[in-house]
C-alpha positions as CSV (number, residue, x, y, z in Angstrom):
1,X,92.8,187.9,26.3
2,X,96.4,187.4,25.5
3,X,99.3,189.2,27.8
4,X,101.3,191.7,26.0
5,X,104.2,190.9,28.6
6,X,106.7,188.4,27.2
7,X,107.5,187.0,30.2
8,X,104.4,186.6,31.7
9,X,103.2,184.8,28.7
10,X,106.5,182.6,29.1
11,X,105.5,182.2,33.0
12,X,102.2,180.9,31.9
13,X,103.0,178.5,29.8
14,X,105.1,177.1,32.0
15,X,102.4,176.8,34.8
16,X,100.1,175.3,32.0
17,X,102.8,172.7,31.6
18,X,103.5,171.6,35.0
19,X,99.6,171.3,35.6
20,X,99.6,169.1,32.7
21,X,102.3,167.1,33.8
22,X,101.0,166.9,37.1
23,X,97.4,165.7,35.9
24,X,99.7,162.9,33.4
25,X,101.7,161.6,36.9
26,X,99.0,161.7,39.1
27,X,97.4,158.5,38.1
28,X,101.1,157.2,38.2
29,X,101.6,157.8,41.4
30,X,98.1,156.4,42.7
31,X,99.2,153.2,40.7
32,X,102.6,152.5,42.6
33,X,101.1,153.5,46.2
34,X,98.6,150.5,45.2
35,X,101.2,148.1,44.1
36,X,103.4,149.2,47.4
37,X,100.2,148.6,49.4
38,X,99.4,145.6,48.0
39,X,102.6,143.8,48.3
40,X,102.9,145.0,52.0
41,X,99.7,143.6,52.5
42,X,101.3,140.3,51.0
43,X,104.6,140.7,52.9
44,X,102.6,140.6,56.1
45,X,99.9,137.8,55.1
46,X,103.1,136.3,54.4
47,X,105.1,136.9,57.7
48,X,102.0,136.2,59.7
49,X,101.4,132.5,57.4
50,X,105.3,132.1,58.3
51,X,104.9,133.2,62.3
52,X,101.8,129.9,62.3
53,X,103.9,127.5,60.6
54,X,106.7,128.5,63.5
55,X,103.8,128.1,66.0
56,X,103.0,124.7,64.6
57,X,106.6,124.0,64.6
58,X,107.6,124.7,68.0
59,X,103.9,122.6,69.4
60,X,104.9,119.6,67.3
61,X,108.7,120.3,69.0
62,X,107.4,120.8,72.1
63,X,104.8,117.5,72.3
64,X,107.6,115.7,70.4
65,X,109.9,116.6,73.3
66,X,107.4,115.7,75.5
67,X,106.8,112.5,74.4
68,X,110.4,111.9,74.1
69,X,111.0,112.7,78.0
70,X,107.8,110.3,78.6
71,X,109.5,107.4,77.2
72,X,112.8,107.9,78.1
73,X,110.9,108.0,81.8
74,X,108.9,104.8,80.8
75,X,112.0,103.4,79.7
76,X,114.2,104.0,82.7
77,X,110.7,102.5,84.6
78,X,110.7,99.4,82.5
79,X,114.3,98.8,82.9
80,X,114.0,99.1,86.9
81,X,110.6,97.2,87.0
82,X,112.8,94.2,85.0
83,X,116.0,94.4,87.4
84,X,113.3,93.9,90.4
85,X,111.4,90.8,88.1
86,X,114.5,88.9,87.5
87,X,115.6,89.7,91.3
88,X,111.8,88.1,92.2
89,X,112.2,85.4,89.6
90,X,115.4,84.5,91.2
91,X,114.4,83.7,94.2
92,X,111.5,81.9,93.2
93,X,113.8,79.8,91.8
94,X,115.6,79.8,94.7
95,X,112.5,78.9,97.2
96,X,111.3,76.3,94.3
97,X,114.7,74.8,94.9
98,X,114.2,75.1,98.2
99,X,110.2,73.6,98.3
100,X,111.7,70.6,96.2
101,X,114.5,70.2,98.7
102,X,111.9,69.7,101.9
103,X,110.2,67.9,99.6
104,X,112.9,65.5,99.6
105,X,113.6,65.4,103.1
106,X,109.6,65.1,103.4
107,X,109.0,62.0,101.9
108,X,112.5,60.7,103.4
109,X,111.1,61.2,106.9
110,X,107.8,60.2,105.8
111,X,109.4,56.5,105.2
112,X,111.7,56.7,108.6
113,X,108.4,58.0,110.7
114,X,105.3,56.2,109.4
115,X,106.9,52.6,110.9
116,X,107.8,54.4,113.9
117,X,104.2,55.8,114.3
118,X,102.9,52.4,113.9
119,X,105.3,51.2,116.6
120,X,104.0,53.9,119.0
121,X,100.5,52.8,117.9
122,X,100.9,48.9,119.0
123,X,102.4,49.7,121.9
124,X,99.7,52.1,123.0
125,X,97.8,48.8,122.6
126,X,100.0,46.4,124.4
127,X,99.7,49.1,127.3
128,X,96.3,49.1,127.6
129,X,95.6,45.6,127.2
130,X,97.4,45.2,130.1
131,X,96.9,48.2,132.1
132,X,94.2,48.3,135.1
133,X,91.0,47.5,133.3
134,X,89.3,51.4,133.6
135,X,86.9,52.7,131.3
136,X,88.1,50.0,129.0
137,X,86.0,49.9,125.7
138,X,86.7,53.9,125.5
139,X,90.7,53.0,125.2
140,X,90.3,50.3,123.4
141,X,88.0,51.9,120.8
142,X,90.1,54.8,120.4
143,X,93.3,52.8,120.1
144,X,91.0,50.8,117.4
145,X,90.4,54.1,115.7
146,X,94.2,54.8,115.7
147,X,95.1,51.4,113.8
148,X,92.7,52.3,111.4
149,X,94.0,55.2,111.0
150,X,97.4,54.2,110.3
151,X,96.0,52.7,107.3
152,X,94.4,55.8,105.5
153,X,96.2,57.4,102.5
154,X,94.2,60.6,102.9
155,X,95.7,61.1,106.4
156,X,98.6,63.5,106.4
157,X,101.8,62.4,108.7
158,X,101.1,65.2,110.8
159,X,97.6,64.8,111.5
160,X,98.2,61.2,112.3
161,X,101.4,62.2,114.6
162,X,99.1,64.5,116.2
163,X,96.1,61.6,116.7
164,X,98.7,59.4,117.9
165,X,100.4,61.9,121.2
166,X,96.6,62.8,121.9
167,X,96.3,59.4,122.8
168,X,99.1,59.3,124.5
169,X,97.9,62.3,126.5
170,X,95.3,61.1,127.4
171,X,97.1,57.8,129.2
172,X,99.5,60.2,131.2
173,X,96.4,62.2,132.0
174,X,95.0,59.1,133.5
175,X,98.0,57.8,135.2
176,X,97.8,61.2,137.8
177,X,93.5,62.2,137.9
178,X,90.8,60.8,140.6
179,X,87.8,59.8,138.7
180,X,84.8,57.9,140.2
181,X,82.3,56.6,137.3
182,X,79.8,54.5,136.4
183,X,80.1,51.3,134.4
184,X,79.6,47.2,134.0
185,X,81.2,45.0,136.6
186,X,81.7,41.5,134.8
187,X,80.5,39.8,131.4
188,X,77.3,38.4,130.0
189,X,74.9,37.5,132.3
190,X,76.8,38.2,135.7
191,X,77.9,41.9,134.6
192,X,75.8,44.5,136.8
193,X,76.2,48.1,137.4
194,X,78.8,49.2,139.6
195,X,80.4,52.6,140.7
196,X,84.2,52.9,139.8
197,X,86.6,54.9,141.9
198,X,90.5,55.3,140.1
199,X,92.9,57.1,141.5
200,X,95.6,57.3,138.7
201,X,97.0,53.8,138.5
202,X,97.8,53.2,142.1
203,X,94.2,51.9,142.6
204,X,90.6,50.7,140.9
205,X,88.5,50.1,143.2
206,X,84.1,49.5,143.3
207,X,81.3,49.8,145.1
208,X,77.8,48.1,144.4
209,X,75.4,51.1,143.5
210,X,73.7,49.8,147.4
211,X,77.2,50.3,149.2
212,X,76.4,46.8,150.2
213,X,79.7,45.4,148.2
214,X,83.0,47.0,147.7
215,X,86.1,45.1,146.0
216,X,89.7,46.6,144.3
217,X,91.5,45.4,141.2
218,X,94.4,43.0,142.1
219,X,97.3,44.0,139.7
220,X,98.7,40.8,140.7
221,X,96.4,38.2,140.2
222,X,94.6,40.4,137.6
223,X,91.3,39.9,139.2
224,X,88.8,41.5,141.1
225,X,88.9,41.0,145.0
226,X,86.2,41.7,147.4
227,X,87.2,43.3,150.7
228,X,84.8,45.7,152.2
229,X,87.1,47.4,154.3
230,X,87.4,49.5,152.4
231,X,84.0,50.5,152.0
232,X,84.0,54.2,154.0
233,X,87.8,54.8,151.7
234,X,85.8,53.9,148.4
235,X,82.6,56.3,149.2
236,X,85.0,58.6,150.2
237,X,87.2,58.9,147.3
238,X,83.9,58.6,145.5
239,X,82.9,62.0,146.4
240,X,86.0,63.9,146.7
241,X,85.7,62.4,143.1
242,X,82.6,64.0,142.2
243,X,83.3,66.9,144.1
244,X,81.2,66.5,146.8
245,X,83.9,66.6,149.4
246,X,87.2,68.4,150.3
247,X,90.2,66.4,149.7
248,X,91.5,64.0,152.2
249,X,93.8,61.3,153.1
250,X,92.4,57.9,151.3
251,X,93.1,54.6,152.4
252,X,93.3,52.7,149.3
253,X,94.8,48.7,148.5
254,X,98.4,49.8,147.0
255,X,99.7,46.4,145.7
256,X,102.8,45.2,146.8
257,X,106.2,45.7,145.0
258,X,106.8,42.3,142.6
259,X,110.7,41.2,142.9
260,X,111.9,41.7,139.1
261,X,112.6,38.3,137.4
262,X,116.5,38.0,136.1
């Protein structure tokens, strides 16, 4: 049916039109809003690639840095620990300066003490070849020992030195101790057993293992003398000796004072 009004025929085709149109744009539109949604989508596949690579970034800035602080840390270390080596490798030099130094002064005293040792040594023997004649193949053994001695490479200064005023030692020692022992009274077929009384070096004195002889060590005549007078002073030392009695006052041959030749 066809409207008989002009204008509402005009109004018509006008709607008609603007349908049309709409139906024509409509895919249009749908297009763009794709395209727009699409490169949003890109924009922000793109912003969030960018935001990793800044992530990376700043890591490899931040282990870089770091690193950096490690060394410079190592570093500073390195240059202290070598301040302190040279300071320790000074003064090694200094002590091997040193070490050679007393090395030196060693081997100088060495050649000033070794003859002086040996003098000490001979005279240790002169003294007790003439000393009272107690326990005499002990001293003279040791002083035997110490000659021998003197002759070893392998024997350091010091241990000799310290050989040497043991000996010695032991003489002073002697020289102020009571001591009562048992030993040979004679040579070869004549020696018997006797028992030895020594106080210090004043006196030597024996007695026959019976009691039935007693005799004292003349430092004069360097003999032995009979004279058992002094048998009850010799048995009596003899225990006070071997601790068998308190001490008391001996009586014991004291020889007398030699005048002093010019």
């Amino acid at each position: 049916m066809t409207p008989s009004n002009p204008r509402i025929a005009r109004a018509l085709a006008l709607l008609i039109s603007a349908g049309a149109a709409a139906l024509v744009a409509a895919p249009v539109g749908a297009q763009t809003l794709d395209s727009a949604l699409g490169a949003q989508g890109e924009a922000d596949r793109a912003a969030a690639a960018s935001q990793k690579r800044i992530n990376e970034i700043r890591d490899r800035t931040q282990d870089a840095s770091s690193r950096y602080a490690t060394a410079v840390a190592d570093a500073e270390s390195l240059e202290k620990y070598n301040s302190q080596l040279d300071k320790q490798v000074a003064a090694q030099r200094e002590e091997m300066a040193s070490i050679e130094k007393q090395l030196i002064d060693i081997e100088t005293t060495n050649r000033e003490v070794q003859p002086l040792m040996q003098r000490m040594v001979d005279t240790l023997e002169r003294f007790v070849a003439l000393d009272v004649p107690f326990l005499q193949e002990e001293r003279e053994a040791r002083v035997k020992s110490l000659q021998e001695m003197m002759l070893r490479a392998d024997v350091t200064i010091s241990e000799k030195y310290r050989r040497i005023m043991e000996a010695y030692q032991i003489e002073l020692e002697n020289g102020r101790t009571l001591d009562a022992y048992e030993g040979l009274l004679g040579s070869g077929e004549d020696a018997r057993t006797v028992s030895f009384v020594r106080l210090g070096r004043v006196a030597l004195m024996y007695q026959s293992l019976d009691g039935a002889e007693t005799g004292y060590w003349d430092v004069n005549s360097k003999s032995w003398v009979v004279d058992n007078s002094y048998a009850a002073a010799v048995a009596e030392a003899r225990r006070v000796a071997e601790k068998d009695g308190a001490p008391d006052l001996l009586m014991v041959p004291v020889p007398a004072p030699q005048e002093v030749q010019q």
